[in-house]
C-alpha positions in Angstrom: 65.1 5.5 62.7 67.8 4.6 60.3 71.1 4.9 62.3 74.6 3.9 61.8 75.4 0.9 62.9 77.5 0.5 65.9 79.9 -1.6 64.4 81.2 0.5 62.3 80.6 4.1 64.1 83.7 5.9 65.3 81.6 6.8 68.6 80.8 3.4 69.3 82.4 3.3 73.3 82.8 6.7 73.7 80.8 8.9 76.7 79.0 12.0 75.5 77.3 14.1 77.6 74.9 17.0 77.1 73.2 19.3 79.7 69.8 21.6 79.4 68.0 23.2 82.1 65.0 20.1 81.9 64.0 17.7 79.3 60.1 19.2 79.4 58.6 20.2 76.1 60.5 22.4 73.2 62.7 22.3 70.8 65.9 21.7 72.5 64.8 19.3 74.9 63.3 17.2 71.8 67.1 17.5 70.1 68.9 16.6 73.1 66.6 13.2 72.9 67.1 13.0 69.2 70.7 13.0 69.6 71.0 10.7 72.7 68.8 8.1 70.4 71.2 8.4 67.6 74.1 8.0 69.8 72.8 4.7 71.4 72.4 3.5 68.0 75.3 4.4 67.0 77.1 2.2 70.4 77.9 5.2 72.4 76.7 6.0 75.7 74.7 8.6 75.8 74.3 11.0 79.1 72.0 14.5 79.6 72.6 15.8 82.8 69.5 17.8 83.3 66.9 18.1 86.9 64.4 16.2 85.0 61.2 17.1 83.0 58.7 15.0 80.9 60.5 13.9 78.4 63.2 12.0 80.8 61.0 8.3 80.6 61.7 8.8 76.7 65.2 9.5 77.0 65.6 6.4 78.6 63.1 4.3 76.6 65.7 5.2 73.3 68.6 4.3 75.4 70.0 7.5 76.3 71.0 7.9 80.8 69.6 10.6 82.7 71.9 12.3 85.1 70.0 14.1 88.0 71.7 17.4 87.5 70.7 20.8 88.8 71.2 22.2 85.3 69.0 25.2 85.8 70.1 26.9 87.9 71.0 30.7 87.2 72.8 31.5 90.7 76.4 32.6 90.5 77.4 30.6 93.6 75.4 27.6 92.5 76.8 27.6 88.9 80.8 27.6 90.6 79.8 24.8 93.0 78.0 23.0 89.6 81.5 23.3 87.4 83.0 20.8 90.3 80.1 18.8 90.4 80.0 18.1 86.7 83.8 17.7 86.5 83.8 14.9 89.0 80.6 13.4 87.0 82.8 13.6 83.6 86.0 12.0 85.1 83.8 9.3 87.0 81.7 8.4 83.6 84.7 9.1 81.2 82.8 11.4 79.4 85.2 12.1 76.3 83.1 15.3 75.0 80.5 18.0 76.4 77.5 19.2 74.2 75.5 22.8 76.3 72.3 23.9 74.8 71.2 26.5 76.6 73.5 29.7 78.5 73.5 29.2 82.2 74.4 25.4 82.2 76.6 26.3 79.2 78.9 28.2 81.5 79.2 25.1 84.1 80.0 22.8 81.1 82.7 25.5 79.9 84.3 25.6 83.5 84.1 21.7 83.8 85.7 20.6 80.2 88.0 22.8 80.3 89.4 21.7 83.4 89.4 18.2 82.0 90.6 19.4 78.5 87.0 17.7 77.2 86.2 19.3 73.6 83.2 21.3 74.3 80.5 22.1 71.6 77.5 24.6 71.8 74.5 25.0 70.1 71.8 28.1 69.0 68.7 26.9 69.2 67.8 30.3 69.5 68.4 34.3 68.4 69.5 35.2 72.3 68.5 38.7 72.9 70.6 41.6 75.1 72.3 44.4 73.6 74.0 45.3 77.3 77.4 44.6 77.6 76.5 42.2 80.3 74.0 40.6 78.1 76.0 40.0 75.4 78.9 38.8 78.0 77.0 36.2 79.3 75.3 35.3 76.0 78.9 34.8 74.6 78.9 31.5 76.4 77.4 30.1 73.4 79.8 30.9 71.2 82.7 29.8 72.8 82.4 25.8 71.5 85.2 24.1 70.0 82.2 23.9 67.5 79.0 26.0 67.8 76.0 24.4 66.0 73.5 27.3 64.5 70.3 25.9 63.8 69.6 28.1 61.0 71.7 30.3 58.8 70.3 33.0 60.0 71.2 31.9 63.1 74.6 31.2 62.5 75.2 35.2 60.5 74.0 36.6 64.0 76.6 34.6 66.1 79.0 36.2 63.2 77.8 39.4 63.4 78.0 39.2 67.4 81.1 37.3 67.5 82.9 37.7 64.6 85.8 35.5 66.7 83.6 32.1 66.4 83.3 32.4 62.4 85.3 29.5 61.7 83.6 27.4 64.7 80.0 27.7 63.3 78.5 24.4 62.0 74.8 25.2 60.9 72.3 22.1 61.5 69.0 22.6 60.8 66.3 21.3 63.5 65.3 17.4 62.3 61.8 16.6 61.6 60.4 13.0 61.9 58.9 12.1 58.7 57.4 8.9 59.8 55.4 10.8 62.3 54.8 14.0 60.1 53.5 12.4 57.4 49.7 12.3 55.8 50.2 8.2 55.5 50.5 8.2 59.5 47.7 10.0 60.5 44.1 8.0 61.2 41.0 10.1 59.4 39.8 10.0 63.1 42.4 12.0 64.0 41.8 15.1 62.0 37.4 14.3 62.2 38.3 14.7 66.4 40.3 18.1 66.3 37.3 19.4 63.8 34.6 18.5 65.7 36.5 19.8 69.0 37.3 23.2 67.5 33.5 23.1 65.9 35.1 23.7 62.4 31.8 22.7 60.4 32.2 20.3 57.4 31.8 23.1 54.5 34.4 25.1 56.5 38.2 25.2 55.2 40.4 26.2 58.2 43.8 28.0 58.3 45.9 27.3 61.2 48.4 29.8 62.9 50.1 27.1 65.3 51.8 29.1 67.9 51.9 30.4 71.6 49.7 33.6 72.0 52.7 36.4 71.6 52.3 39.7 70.0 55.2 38.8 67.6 53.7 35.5 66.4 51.3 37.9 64.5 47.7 36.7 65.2 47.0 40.3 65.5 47.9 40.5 61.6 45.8 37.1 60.7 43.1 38.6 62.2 43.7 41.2 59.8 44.0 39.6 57.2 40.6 37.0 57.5 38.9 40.6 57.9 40.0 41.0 54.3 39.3 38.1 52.7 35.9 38.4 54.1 35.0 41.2 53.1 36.6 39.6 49.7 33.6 37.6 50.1 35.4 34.5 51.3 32.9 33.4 54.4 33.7 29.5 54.4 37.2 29.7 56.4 37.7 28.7 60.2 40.9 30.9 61.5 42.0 28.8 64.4 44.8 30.4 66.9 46.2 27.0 68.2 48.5 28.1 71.5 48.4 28.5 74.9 48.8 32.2 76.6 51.2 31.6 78.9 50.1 34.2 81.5 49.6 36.7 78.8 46.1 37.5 79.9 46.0 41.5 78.3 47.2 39.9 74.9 44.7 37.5 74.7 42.5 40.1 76.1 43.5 42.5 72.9 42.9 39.5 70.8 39.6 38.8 71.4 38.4 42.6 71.4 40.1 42.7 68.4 38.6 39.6 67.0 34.8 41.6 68.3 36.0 44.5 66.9 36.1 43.0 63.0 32.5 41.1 63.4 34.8 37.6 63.4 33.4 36.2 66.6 33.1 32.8 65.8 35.2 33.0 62.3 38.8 33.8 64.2 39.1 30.8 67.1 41.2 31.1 70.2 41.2 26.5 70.8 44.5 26.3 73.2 47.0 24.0 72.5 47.2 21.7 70.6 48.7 17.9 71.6 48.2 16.7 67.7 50.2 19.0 65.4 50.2 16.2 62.3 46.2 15.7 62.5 46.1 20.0 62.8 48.5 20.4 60.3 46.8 17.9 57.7 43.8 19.4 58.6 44.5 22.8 57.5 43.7 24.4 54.3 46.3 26.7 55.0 49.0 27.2 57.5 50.5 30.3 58.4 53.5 31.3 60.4 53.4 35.2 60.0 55.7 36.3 62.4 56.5 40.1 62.9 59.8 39.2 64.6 62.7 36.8 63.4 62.0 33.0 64.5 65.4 30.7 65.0 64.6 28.3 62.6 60.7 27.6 61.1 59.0 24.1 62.3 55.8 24.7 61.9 56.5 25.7 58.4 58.7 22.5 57.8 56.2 19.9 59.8 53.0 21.8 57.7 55.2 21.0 54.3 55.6 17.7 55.3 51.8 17.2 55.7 51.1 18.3 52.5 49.6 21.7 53.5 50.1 24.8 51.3 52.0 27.4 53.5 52.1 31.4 53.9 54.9 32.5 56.2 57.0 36.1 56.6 59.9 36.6 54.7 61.8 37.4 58.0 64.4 35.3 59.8 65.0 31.2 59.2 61.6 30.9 58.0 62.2 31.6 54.8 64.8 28.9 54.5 62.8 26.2 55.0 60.0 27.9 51.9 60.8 28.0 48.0 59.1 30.8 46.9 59.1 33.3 44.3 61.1 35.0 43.2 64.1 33.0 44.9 62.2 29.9 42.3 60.1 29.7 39.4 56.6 29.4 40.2 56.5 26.1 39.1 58.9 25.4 42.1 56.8 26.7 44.9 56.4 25.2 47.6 54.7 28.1 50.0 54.3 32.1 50.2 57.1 34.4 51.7 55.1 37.8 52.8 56.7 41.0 54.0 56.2 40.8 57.9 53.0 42.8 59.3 51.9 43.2 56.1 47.9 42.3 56.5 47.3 43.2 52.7 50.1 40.5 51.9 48.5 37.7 54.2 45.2 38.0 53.1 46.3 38.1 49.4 48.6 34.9 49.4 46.0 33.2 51.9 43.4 33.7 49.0 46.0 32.3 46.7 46.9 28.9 48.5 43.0 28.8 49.0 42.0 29.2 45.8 44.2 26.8 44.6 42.6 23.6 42.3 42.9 20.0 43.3 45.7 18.9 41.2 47.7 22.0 41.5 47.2 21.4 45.8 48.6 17.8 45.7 51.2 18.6 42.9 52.6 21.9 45.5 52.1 19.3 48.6 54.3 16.8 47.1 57.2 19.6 46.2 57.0 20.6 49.9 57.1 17.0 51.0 60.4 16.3 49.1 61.8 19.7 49.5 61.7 19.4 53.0 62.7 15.6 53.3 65.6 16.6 51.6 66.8 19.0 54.2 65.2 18.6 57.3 65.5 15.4 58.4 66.0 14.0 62.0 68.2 11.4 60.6 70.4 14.0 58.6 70.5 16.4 61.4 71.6 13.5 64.4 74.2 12.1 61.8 75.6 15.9 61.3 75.7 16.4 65.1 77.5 12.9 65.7 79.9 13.9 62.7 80.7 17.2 64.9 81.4 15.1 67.7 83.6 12.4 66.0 85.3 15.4 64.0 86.2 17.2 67.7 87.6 13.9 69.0 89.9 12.7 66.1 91.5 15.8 66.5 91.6 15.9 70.2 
């Protein structure tokens, strides 16, 4: 990954430290890595106090320090006796600025830099819900930053609408993708033949993939929908693979698969799991679709899909949308996916017979605007070099 040099870096010798609950999978725990990389590239020390997780042996692999830290904890008593405990790991490690990423160790980092008089930054990487005062009390934690990163713009209007107090505080940095790994150059034929054959997709079948955990609001209920449409449109060569795991949610996948029954698409709609090779899925995919029914923080899928080339169908609702040029917000000509009202089945299936009825040349010419359109603005490298300006910007002036 191209990073700054440490030679010339204004955080070259400087201690930053951020803290999450555990580096297991997810988006946040893939940032906090990102960043720590960036920052050992960039000469500084890099430290993520967290109780562990998966991902700790590649934090350290890209030079970042783990800090055994019981970050995850949501006990009053335990948080108090944590904002001592992390102030005596900043002053010991000279740790010159704070980053939180999620609420409850937010509030320990809070306690602990501003006893220090640390700058302390925040970031959204999601739409917190609670509309009781308490809720929104303890959610307020994230907007209390010297600088409060919002990983969308949509995220960043709800912190203003919420907190009207942080407005000037709000830095939106959208979530980086790695284009070396998401890209159709990287990823082996094999590949895509294995998660075919293990999903049974048959080799006259086009599939489009919904890439998400099994959640009412992630709308497979509405896909479902929809491939009932098309084939009654007369479209029967399509696989409509669910790629997700349930999470516990035993009754939903329950309704999903007497719904499934219910619309004679046993064996056309596909429950597979999840899925460990989201490139070789994504390239795989005639289609992807992200048809939420409730707002998403940001829109990966829809960004990784572009970057693979893949045409793309997602609800006009939330980040999403930011990351899709669509019409009318573009000429046609400047497409580089579908934006559907949300829950609209009649919608899906339409654009999904759209993007699969496109011809050859108009597929690669769309899959190379997507490409650049989201290389342009949703980069790792340009989101890690906008965070480490955050920091450098907090410290100059500190």
């Amino acid at each position: 990954m191209p990073f700054p040099s440490s030679s010339i870096h204004p955080l070259a010798g400087r201690t930053i430290l951020q803290i999450i609950p555990e580096l297991e999978a997810g988006g946040a725990e893939r940032t906090t890595v990102d960043v720590a990389e960036g920052l050992a590239h960039a000469g500084a020390r890099a430290l993520v106090a967290t109780e562990g997780g998966r991902l700790v042996g590649e934090l350290q692999a890209k030079g970042g320090i783990w800090v055994p830290f019981p970050a995850a904890t949501k006990n009053p008593f335990s948080m108090l006796l944590n904002v001592r405990r992390l102030a005596r790991i900043c002053h010991q490690e000279r740790v010159a600025l704070v980053h939180a990423r999620s609420r409850a160790p937010a509030w320990v980092a809070l306690g602990a830099a501003r006893s220090l008089n640390l700058p302390f930054v925040t970031t959204y990487h999601g739409s917190y819900s609670g509309r009781s005062s308490v809720k929104v009390l303890y959610n307020s934690v994230m907007a209390r930053g010297d600088a409060v990163i919002a990983n969308s713009h949509y995220t960043g209007d709800l912190i203003r609408s919420l907190y009207p107090q942080a407005s000037d505080r709000i830095r939106v940095i959208h979530r980086g993708t790695d284009f070396s790994v998401f890209s159709p150059s990287a990823v082996a034929p094999e590949r895509v033949e294995n998660l075919r054959k293990a999903w049974k997709v048959s080799p006259h079948e086009r599939m489009v993939l919904l890439a998400a955990r099994l959640t009412g609001w992630k709308g497979q209920r509405v896909l479902i929908e929809a491939a009932a449409r098309l084939r009654d449109r007369g479209i029967s060569d399509v696989a409509y693979i669910l790629a997700g795991d349930p999470q516990g949610r035993d009754s939903y996948v329950k309704e999903l698969d007497a719904l499934i029954e219910a619309r004679g698409l046993a064996g056309v709609v596909r429950r597979v799991g999840h899925c460990t090779d989201m490139p070789a899925a994504f390239l795989a995919a005639a289609v992807v679709t992200v048809p939420s029914t409730e707002p998403e923080a940001f829109g990966r899928s829809a960004v990784e899909a572009q970057a693979m080339g893949t045409p793309v169908v997602v609800s006009d609702l939330g980040a999403v949308p930011e990351t899709v040029l669509s019409p009318p917000a573009v000429s046609p000509q400047e497409r580089t996916g579908w934006r559907i009202p949300p829950g609209d089945a009649d919608a899906l299936a339409a654009a999904l017979g759209e993007a699969l009825s496109l011809g050859a040349s108009a597929r690669i010419a769309l899959g190379n605007r997507a490409r650049a359109h989201v290389e342009r603005h949703f980069s790792l490298e340009r989101m890690v070099a906008s965070t480490l300006d955050v920091y450098s910007a907090l410290l100059e002036g500190h």
